[in-house]
N, C-alpha and C positions, 0 to 999 in steps of 0.2 A: 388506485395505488396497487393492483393486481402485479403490478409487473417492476415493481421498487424489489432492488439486489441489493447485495453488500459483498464487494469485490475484496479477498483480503489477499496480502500479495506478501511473503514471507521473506526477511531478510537478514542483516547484520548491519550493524553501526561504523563494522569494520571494511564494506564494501562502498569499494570506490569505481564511477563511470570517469573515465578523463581525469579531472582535479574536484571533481564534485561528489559526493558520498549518493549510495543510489537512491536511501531514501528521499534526500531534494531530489532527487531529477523526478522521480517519480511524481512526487507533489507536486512541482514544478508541470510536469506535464501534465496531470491532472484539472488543476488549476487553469493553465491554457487551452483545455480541452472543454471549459468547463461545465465539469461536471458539479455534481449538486454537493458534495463536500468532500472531503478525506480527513482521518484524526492519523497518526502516527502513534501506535504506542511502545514502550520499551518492556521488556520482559525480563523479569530478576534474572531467571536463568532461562535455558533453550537447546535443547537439538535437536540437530535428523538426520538424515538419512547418514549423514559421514560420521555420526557421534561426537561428533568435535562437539563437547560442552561449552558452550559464549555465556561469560557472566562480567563485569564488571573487575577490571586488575585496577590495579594501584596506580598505574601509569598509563593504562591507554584502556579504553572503549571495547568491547568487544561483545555487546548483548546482545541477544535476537530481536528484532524488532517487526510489528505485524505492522502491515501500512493496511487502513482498511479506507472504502471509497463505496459511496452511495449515490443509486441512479437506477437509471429506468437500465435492463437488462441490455437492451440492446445496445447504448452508450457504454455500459463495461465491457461488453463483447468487441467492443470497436476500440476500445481505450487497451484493452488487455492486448490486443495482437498489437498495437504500436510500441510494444515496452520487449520484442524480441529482440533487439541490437544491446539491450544491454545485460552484464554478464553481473552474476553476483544474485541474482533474485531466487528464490527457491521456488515453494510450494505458491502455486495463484488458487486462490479456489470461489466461488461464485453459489452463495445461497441465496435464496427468498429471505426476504424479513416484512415486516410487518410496521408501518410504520403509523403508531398510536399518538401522538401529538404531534407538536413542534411546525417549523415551516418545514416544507419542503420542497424546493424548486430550485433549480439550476440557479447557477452565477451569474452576475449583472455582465452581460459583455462588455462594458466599458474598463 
């Protein structure tokens, strides 16, 4: 398990591919691609590089959200360049991790 990553791909709740928000496409093509998981999490608050603070309004969505995805280095290296068409993604960034229990193995292809 020398070569188990953790791809995390940074974005908003508020960004949209087409009619679909980016975080699904992303899991969506994750999934298809499949690799060995993704969680999506949401973040109270967030910014970057533009300062624009994304927190939670009253009437619409607007938090940062970190998509993170797990797999052998070479499948996020292959999964992260199919995700340039779409606009809206920030920061991608790609550590080592260490994986101490649990399964670990790709998607059932069916």
């Amino acid at each position: 398990m020398q070569n188990t990553r953790l791809l995390r791909i940074y974005t908003d709740e508020a960004a949209y591919f087409g009619d679909r928000k980016v975080l699904e496409v992303v899991a969506s093509r994750a999934r298809d691609a499949r690799l060995a998981g993704a969680t999506i999490l949401e973040a109270l608050i967030g910014f970057g590089r533009s300062a624009h603070q994304h927190r939670r309004h009253v009437l619409e969505s607007d938090r940062s959200v970190v998509i993170e995805i797990i797999d052998e280095e070479g499948a996020l290296r292959r999964f992260a360049q199919t995700l340039d068409d779409i606009p809206g993604l920030g920061l991608i960034t790609l550590e080592a991790v260490e994986v101490l229990g649990g399964a670990f193995m790709r998607a059932d292809p069916a």
